[in-house]
C-alpha positions in Angstrom: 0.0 0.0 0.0 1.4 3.3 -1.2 2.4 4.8 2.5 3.1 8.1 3.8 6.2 8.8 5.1 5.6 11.5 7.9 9.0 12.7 8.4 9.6 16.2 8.4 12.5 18.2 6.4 14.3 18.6 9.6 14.4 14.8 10.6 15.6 13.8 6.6 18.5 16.2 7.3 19.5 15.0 10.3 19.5 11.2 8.7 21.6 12.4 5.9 24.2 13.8 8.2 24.4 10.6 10.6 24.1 8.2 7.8 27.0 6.6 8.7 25.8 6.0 12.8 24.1 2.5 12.3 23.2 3.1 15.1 21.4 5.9 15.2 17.1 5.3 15.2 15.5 7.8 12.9 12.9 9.7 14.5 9.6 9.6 13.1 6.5 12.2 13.2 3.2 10.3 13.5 -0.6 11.7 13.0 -3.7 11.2 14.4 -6.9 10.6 12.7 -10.2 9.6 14.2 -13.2 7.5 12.8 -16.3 8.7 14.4 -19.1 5.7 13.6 -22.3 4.7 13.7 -24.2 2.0 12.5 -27.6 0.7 12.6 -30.1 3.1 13.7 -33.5 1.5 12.8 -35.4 4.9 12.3 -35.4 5.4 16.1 -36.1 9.5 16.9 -36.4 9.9 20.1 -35.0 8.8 23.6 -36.3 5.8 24.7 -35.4 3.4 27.2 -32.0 0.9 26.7 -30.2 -2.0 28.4 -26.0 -1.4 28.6 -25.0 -4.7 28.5 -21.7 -5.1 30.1 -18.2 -5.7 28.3 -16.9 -8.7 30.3 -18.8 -11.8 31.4 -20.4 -11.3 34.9 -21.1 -7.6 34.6 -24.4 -6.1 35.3 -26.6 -4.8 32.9 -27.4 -0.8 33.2 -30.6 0.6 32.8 -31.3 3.8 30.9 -34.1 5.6 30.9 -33.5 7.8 28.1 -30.6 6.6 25.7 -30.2 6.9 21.9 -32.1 9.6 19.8 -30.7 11.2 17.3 -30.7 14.9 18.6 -28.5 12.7 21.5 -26.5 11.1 19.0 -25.5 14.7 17.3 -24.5 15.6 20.8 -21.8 12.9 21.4 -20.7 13.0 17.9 -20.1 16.7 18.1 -18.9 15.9 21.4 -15.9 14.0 19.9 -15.4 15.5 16.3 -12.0 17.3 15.7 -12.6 19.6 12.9 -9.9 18.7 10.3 -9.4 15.4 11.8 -12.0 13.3 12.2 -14.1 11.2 9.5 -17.4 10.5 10.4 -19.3 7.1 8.6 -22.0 4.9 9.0 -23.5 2.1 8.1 -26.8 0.1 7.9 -30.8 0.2 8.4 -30.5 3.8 8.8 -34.3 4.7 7.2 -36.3 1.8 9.2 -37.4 0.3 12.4 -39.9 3.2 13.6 -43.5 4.2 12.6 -42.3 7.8 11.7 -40.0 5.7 8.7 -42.7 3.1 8.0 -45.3 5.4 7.4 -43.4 7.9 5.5 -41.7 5.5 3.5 -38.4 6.4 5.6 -39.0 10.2 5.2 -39.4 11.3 8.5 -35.8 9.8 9.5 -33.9 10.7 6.4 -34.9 14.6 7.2 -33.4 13.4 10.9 -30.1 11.9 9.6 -29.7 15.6 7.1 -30.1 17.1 10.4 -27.2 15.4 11.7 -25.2 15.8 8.7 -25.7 19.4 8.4 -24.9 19.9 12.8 -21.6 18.2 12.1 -21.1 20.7 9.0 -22.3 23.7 11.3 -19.4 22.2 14.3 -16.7 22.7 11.4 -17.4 19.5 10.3 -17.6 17.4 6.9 -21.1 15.8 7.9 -21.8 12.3 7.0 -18.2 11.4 5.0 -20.1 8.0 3.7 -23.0 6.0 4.4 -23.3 1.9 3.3 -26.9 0.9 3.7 -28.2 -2.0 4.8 -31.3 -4.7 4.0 -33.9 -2.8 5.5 -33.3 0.9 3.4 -34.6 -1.6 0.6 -37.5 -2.0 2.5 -39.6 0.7 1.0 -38.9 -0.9 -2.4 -36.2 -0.1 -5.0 -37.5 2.9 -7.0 -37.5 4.4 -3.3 -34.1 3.5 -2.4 -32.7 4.2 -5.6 -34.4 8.3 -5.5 -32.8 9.2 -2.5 -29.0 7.3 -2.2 -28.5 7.4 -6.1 -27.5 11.3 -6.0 -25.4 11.0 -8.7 -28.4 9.9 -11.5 -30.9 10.5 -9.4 -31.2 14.7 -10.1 -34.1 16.4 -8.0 -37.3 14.6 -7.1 -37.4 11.9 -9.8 -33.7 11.4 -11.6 -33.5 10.8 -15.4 -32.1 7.5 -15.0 -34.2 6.6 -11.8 -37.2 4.2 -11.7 -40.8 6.4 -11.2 -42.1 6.3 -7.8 -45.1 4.0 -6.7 -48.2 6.2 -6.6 -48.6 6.0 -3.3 -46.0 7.9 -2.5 -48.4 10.7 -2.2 -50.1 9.1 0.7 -46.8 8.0 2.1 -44.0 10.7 1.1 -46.2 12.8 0.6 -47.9 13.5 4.0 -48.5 16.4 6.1 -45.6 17.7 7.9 -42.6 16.3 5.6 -40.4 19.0 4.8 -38.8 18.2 1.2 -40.7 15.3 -0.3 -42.1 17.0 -3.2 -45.5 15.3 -3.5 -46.4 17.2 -6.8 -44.1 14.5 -8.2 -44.3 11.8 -5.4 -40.5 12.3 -4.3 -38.5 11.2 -1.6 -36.1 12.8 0.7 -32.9 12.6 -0.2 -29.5 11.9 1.5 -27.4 15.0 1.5 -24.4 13.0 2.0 -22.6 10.0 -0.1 -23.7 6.5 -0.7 -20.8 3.9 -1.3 -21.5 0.2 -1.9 -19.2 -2.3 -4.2 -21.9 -5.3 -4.2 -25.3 -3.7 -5.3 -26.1 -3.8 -9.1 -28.4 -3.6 -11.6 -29.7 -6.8 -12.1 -30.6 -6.2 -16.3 -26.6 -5.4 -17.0 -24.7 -5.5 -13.5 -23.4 -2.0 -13.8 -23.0 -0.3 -10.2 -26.0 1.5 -8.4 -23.8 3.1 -6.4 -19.9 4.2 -6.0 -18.1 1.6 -4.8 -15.8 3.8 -2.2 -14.7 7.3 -1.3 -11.7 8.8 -1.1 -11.2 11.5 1.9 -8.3 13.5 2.5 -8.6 14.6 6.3 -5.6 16.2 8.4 -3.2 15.4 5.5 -4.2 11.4 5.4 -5.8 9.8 2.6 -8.8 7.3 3.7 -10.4 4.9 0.9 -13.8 4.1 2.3 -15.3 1.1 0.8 -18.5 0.0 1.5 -20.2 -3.5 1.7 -24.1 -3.5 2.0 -26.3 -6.4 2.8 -26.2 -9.2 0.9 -29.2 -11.1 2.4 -32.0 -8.6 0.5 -32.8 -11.0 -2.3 -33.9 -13.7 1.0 -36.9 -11.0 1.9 -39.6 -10.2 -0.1 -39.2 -9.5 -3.8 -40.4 -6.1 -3.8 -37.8 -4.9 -2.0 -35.2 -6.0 -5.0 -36.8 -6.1 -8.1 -33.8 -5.3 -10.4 -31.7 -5.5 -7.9 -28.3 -7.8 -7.7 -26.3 -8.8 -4.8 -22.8 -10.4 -3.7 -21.3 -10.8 -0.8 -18.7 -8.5 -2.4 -15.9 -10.9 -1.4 -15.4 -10.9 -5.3 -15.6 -7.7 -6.2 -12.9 -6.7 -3.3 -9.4 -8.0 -4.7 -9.9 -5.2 -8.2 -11.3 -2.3 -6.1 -8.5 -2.6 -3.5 -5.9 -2.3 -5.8 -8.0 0.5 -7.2 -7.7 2.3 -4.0 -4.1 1.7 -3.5 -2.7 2.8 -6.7 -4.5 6.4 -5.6 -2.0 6.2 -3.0 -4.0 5.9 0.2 -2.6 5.5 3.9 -5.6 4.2 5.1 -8.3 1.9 3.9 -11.9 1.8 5.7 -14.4 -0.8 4.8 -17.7 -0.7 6.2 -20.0 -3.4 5.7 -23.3 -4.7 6.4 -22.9 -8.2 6.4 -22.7 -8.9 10.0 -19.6 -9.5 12.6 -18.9 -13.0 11.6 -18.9 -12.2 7.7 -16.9 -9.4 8.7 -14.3 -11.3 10.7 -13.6 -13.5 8.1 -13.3 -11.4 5.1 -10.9 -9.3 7.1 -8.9 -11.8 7.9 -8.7 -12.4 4.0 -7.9 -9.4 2.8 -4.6 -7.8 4.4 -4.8 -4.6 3.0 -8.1 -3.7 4.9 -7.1 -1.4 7.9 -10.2 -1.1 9.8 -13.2 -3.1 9.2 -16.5 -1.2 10.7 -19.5 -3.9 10.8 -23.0 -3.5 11.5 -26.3 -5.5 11.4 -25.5 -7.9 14.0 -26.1 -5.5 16.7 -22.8 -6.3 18.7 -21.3 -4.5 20.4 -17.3 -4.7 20.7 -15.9 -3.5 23.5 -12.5 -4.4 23.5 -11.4 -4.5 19.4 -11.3 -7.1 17.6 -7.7 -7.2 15.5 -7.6 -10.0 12.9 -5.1 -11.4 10.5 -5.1 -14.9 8.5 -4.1 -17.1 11.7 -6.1 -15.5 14.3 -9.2 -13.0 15.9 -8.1 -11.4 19.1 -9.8 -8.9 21.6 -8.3 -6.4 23.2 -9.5 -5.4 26.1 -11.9 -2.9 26.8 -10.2 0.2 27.3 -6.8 -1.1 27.6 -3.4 -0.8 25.8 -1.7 -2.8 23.0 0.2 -5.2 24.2 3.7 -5.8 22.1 2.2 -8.4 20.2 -0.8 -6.7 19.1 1.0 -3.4 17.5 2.8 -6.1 15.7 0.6 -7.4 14.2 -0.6 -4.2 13.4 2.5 -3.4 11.6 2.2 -6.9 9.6 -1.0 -6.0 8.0 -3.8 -7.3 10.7 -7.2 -5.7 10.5 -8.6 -3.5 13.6 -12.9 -4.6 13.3 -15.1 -2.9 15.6 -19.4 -2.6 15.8 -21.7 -0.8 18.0 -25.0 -1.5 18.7 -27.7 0.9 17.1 -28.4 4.2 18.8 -26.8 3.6 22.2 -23.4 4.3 21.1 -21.2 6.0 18.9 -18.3 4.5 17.9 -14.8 6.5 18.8 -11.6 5.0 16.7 -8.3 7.1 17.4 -5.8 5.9 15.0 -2.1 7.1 15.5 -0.9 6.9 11.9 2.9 6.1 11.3 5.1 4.9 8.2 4.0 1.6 8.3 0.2 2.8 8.6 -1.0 2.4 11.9 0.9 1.9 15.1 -1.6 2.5 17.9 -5.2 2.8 18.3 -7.6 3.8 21.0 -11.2 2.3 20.7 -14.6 3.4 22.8 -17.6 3.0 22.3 -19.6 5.7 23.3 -22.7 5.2 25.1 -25.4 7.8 24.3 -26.9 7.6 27.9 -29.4 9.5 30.1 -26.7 11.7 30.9 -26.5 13.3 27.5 -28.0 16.2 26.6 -30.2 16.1 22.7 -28.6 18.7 20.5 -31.1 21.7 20.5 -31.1 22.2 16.2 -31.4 18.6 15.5 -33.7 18.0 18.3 -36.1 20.9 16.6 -36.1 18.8 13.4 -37.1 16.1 15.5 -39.5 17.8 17.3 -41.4 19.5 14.0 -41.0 15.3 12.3 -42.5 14.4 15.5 -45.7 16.6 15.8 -48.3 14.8 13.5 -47.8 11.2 15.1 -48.4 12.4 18.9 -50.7 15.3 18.9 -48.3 18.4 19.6 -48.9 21.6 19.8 -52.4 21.9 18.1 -53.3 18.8 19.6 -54.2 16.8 16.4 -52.5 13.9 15.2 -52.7 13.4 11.6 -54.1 10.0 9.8 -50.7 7.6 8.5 -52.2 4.9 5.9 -50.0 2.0 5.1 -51.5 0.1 2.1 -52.0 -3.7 1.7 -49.8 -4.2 -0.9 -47.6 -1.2 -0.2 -48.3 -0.3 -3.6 -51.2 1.5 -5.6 -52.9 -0.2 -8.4 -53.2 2.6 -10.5 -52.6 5.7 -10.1 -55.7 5.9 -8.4 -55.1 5.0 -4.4 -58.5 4.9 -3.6 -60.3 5.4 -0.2 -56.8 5.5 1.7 -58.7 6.0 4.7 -59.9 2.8 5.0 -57.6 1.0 3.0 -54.4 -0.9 5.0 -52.5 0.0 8.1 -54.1 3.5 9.7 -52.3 5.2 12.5 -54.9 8.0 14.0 -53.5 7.9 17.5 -50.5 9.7 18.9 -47.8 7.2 19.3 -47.4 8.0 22.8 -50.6 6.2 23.5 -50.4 3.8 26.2 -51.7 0.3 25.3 -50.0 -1.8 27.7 -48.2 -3.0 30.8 -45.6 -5.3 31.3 -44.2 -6.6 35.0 -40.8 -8.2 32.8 -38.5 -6.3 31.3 -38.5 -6.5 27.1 -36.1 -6.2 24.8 -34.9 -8.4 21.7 -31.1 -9.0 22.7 -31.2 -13.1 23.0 -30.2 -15.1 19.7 -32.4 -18.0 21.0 -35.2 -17.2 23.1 -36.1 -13.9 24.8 -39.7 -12.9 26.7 -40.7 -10.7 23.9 -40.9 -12.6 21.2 -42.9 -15.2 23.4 -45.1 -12.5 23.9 -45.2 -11.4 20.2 -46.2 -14.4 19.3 -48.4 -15.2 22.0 -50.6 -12.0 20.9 -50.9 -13.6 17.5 -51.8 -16.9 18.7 -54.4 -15.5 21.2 -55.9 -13.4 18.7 -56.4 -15.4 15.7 -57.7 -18.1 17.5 -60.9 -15.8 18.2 -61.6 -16.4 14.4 -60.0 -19.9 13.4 -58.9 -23.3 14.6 -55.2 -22.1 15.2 -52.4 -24.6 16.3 -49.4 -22.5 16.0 -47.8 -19.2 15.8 -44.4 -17.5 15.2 -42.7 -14.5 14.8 -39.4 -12.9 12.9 -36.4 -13.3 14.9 -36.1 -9.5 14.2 -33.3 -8.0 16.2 -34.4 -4.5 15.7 -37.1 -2.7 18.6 -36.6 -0.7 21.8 -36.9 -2.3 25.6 -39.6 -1.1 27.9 -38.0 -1.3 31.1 -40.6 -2.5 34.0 -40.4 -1.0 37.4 -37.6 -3.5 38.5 -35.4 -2.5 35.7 -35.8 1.2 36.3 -33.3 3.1 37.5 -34.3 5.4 40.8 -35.3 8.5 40.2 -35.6 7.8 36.3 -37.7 10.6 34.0 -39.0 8.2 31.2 -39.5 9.8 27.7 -43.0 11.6 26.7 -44.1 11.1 30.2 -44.3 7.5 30.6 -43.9 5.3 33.6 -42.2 2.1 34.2 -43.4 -0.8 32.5 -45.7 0.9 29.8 -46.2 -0.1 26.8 -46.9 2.3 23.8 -47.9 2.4 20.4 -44.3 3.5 19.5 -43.0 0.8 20.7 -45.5 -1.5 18.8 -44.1 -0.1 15.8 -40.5 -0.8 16.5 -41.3 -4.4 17.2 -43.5 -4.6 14.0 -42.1 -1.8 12.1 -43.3 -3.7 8.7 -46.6 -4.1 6.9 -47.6 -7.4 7.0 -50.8 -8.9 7.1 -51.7 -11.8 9.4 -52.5 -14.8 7.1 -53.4 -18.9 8.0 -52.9 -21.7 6.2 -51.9 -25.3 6.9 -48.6 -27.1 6.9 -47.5 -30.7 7.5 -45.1 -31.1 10.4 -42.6 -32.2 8.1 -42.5 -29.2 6.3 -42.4 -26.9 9.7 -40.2 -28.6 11.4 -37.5 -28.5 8.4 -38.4 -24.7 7.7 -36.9 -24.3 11.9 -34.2 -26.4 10.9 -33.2 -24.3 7.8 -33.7 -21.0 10.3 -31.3 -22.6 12.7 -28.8 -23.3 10.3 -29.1 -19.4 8.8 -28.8 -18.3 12.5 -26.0 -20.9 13.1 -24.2 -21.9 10.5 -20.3 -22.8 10.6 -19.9 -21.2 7.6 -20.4 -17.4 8.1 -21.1 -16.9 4.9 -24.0 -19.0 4.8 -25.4 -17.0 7.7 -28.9 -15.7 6.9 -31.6 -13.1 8.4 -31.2 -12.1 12.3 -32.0 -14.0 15.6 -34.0 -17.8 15.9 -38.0 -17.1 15.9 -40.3 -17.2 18.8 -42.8 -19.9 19.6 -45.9 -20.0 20.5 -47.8 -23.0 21.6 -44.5 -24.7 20.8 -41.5 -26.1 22.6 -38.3 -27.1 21.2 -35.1 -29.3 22.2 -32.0 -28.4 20.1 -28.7 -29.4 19.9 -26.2 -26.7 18.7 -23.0 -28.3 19.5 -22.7 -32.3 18.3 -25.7 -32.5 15.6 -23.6 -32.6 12.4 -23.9 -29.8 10.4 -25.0 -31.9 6.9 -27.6 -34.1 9.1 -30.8 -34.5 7.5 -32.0 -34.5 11.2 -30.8 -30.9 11.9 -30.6 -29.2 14.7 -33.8 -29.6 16.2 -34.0 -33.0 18.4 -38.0 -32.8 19.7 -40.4 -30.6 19.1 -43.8 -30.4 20.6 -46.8 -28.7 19.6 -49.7 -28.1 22.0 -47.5 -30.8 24.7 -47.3 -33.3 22.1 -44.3 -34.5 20.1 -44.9 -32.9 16.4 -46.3 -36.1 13.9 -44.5 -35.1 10.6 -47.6 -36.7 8.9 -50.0 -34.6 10.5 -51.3 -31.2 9.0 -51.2 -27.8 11.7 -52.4 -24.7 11.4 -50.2 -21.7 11.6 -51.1 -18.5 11.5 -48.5 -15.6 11.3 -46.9 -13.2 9.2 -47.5 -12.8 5.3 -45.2 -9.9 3.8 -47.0 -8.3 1.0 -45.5 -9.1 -2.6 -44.5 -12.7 -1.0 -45.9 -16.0 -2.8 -49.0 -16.6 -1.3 -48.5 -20.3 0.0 -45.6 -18.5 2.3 -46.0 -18.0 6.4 -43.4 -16.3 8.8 -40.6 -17.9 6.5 -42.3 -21.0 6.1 -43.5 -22.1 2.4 -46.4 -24.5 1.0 -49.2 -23.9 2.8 -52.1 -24.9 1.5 -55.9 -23.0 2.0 -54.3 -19.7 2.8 -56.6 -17.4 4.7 -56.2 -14.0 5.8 -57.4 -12.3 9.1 -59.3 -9.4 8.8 -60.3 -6.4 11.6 -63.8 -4.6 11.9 -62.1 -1.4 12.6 -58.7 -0.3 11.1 -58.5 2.8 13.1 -59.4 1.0 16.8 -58.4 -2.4 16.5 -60.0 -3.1 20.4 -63.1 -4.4 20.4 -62.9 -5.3 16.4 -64.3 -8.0 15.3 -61.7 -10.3 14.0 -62.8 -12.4 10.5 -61.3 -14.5 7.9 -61.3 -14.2 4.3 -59.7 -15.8 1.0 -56.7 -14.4 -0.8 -58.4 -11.6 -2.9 -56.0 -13.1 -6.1 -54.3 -16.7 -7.0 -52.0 -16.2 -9.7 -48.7 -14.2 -10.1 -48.1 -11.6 -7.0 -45.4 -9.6 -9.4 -46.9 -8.9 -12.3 -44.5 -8.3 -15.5 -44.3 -4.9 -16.6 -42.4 -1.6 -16.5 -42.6 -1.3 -13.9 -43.5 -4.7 -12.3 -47.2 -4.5 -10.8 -47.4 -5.9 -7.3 -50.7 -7.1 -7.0 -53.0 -7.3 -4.0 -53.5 -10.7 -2.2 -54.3 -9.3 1.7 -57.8 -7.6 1.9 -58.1 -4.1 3.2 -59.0 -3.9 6.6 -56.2 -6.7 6.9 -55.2 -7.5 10.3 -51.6 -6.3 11.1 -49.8 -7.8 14.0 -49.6 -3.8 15.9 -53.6 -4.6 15.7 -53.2 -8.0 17.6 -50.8 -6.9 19.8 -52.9 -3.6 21.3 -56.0 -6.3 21.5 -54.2 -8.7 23.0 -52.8 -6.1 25.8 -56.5 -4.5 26.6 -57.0 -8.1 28.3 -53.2 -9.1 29.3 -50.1 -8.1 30.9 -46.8 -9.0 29.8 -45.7 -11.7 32.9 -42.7 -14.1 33.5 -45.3 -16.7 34.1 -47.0 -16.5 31.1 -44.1 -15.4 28.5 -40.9 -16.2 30.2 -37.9 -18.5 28.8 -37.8 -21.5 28.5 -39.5 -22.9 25.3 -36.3 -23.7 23.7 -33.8 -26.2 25.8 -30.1 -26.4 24.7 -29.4 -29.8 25.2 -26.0 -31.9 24.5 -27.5 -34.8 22.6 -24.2 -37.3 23.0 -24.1 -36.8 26.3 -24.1 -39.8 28.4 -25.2 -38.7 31.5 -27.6 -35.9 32.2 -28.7 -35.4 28.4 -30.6 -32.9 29.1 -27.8 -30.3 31.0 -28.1 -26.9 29.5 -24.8 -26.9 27.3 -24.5 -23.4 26.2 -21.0 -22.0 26.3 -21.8 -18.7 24.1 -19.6 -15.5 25.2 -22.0 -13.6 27.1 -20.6 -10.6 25.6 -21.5 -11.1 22.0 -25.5 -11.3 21.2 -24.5 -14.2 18.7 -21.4 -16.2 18.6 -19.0 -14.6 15.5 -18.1 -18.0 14.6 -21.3 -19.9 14.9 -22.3 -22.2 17.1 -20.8 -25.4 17.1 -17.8 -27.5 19.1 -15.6 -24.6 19.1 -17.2 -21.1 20.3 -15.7 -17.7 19.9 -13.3 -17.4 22.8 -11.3 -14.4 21.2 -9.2 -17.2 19.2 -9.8 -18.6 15.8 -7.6 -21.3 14.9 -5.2 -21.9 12.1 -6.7 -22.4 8.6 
């Protein structure tokens, strides 16, 4: 890699004139640089509560009562940005995981993430340096995505070059309150700061989407910023990637780095949405990658990760290089690093030498109750904010979500009575829990029971329903109960201690599906869990799909993840039980869950060919309590994508379908969230060779990663990989 040599004048002199000392040691002038990150945000505005998990095994959890927010995350960026000196880049789900993003079609929190930008720019800043997104900015569908990241083709509302926007982007982008989307010609927000990505094409030539990197010169260092987004997209509904093509850019890598260093870089960044483990191992890989920033795993790394081809090793939280470390800093290994959504920014304080780096500092940041929103982004905030919870003139104006997601014709219709309506502030209290809840377990974790126990409950009061499920999502915000709560805690918008709200409905379920029934054999389930297991777990990071396991309800599971071979036809999964009973692969169940709109229509909560598919239906779609709950037929058979240009999505759910926010708020006007009913304990880790005590809990996962880098199997992530 074409290096700097930071020597001044002075210092070459002084060499020429003692050139014939061997002994002397030539002094050498480093620089600093630092990477400001963050990665992750889901769409989430505004404080809310947040579990610290702690960076060693055995430490306590702390409690936050107001963490994250990005009027908070502004503060702690500008907190730590060095004019002149600092690069600041993020990476992943940036425009979803909130009902101010789905309802907008990510609007509301791209105006938010300009607002950082431009306080950064306003501190002395560069803003946003570079942004990689991740799966979920697809999530509103391509001709979205590609309208606001696509600056470069993408000119005003609706670029040249740029697929038209659905039509109801009036109903969506369009909406009262958001401050540059152009509804005269259905635009979009769009990013004021660069998109890089090397694996997304277009899937009629496989030209590039988007620039593959960035070059920044900051503080007389030249950074090549590469970025990697997720390659999973094409495993979630097709809507969100027709004419879309994605690698795991592993091959597109070895041309664009020798690309970067023949422009004579000191540094090169790659940020990538592919998840820690993919991360790990592609660093390890590729020598001339510097620093590796990850997201969409949600870790957080404490103590570094540094990473060459024999070996992973964490440093420890805080601490200094040891010898060895620095050394293999100076033989090419790879510094990786994540941080976990809005609670932290990431701090990376490179000390730049001849050789490239010879010392870092890493932190991350946590944006805690002790910091202080930024007043200018926090008013962009606070103007976003106003027509989902009833501000200043007290109304709170009507979000539609439609069925499909998509118009038939230009013509939308009756919008107010067609799809997903939001008419209530989301500060609307529709709950209580006595646990706390928050999605941080790869297996099993209280709310998923519960999310899945609401569906269950619910569509039973319509159907004969055996099972239910939901998305191992890893996305949401806790609610902290008042055993959790730290004394003296001021909760957000006034609530207390173990209430649930419709905000956080929506970052649970911040998606429009419909709920949908239709029968399986237990065959065909049980392999569908296998095949999630294996994308949760798989050896092979590469073949790692899609976030966390699922949660259960009216189901109980025995698994090995340790001695089952990984090629079994068995799998993973040694019993399961449906209603008490061991599942009969022969017999046919019911399972109702979650139908994504533009999916094929035999398809339930990841699991395909069902047959007599049903959808649920709600009385009233703008008070789901007290609704009668029916059941209809798939309004269409054939196709769900349509040919055309563009492609038509066609409309399978009804209507008034029922959404799982709708369950949920019914199932909480009866219930409260309890251990009792909703704890852990549905899935059992079992050692299946063992001889004695088979049924010990076997789990050896480092409690300070939420999934195990490597995989589960014989040989957890101890801070060691092996030899290759």
């Amino acid at each position: 890699m074409g290096r700097i040599s930071f020597r001044t004048p002075a210092t070459w002199l002084s060499v020429a004139l003692v050139a014939a000392c061997a002994s002397a040691e030539e002094p050498i002038v480093t620089k600093d640089l630092t990477l400001l990150m963050t990665g992750d945000w889901h769409g989430t505005l505004e404080p809310h509560a947040a579990v610290f998990h702690g960076a060693e095994p055995g430490d306590l959890p702390i409690y936050a009562a107001q963490a994250g927010g990005v009027a908070k995350v502004a503060t702690v960026l500008k907190d730590n940005y060095t004019p002149g000196k600092t690069i600041f880049l993020s990476v992943g789900d940036m425009t979803h995981g909130s009902a101010e993003g789905l309802f907008t079609a990510g609007d509301a929190v791209m105006k938010a993430a300009n607002a950082v930008d431009k306080a950064i720019e306003d501190h002395g800043g560069e803003g946003i340096d570079a942004f990689t997104p991740g799966n979920w900015d697809f999530g509103y569908g391509p001709a979205v995505f590609r309208n606001r990241f696509d600056r470069a083709t993408c000119t005003g509302a609706v670029g040249p070059n740029c697929p038209p926007l659905p039509a109801n982007l009036r109903v969506m982008a369009g909406y009262e309150g958001a401050d540059g989307a152009n509804s005269e010609s259905n635009g979009v927000v769009q990013a004021n700061f660069d998109a890089v990505s090397i694996n997304l094409k277009n899937a009629a030539d496989g030209s590039a989407i988007l620039p593959a990197y960035k070059i920044i010169d900051r503080g007389g260092i030249r950074v090549g910023v590469i970025g990697i987004t997720a390659a999973m997209v094409p495993g979630q509904a097709e809507v969100y990637n027709i004419g879309l093509r994605f690698s795991h850019g592993v091959e597109e890598l070895p041309g664009v780095l020798d690309e970067i260093k023949a422009r004579d870089v000191d540094l090169i960044v790659v940020q990538s949405e592919l998840g820690l483990a993919q991360n790990m191992e592609i660093a390890r890989r590729f020598k001339d990658i510097d620093v590796m920033y990850s997201a969409h795993t949600h870790e957080t790394t404490h103590g570094a990760l540094i990473a060459d081809a024999q070996q992973v090793t964490r440093t420890a939280p805080g601490g200094t290089l040891s010898d060895e470390d620095r050394a293999r800093l100076s033989n090419g290994a790879a510094i990786i690093i994540e941080t976990d959504r809005d609670k932290y920014v990431g701090r990376l304080d490179l000390e730049m030498g001849t050789k490239g780096i010879s010392d870092f500092k890493w932190r991350a940041v946590p944006v805690d109750d002790a910091v202080i929103a930024d007043p200018a982004v926090q008013s962009v905030v606070d103007a976003i904010e106003e027509p989902f919870t009833a501000g200043s003139d007290s109304q709170v104006i009507r979000h539609s979500l439609l069925p499909s997601g998509f118009c038939p014709a230009e013509d939308c219709g009756d919008t107010d009575k067609r799809g997903l309506q939001l008419v209530k502030s989301l500060d609307t209290v529709v709950g209580k829990t006595n646990i706390l809840l928050e999605r941080h377990d790869v297996l099993e974790g209280v709310l998923n029971n519960f999310l899945a126990d609401a569906m269950l409950d619910v569509t039973r009061s319509a159907a004969d329903v055996d099972i239910s499920m939901t998305n191992g999502f890893r996305f949401g915000t806790p609610v902290l109960s008042s055993n959790e709560a730290p004394p003296g805690a001021v909760f957000a918008h006034g609530r207390d201690p173990g209430e649930i709200t419709l905000r956080d409905l929506y970052t649970w379920y911040p998606v429009g599906p419909a709920l949908a029934m239709s029968d399986f054999s237990g065959q065909s389930i049980e392999r569908s869990l296998n095949n999630v297991l294996d994308s949760v777990f798989n050896r092979n990071p590469f073949q790692q799909h899609g976030g966390w396991y699922l949660g259960l309800a009216n189901m109980t599971q025995t698994i090995d993840l340790v001695n089952r071979p990984y090629t079994s036809t068995e799998g993973r999964i040694v019993q399961t039980k449906i209603g008490g009973k061991p599942l009969d692969p022969s017999k046919r169940y019911t399972f109702a869950s979650c139908y994504g709109h533009g999916d094929p229509i035999d398809g339930v909560c990841q699991t395909g060919g069902g047959a007599n598919p049903q959808f649920f239906t709600v009385s009233n779609v703008d008070d789901p309590v007290g609704s009668d709950i029916g059941l209809v037929p798939p309004l269409m058979r054939g196709p769900v994508i349509a040919p055309g240009r563009p492609p038509q999505i066609n409309q399978v759910a009804p209507d008034n379908f029922l959404h799982p926010v709708h369950a949920i708020q019914i199932y909480l006007s009866e219930h409260t969230v309890t251990d009792a009913a909703h704890g852990v304990g549905r899935i059992v880790e079992i050692n299946s060779e063992a001889k004695a005590d088979p049924a010990a809990y076997v789990s050896s996962i480092d409690p300070t990663f939420v999934q195990p880098p490597e995989g589960a199997g014989p040989k957890e992530f101890s801070g060691r990989i092996g030899e290759e």
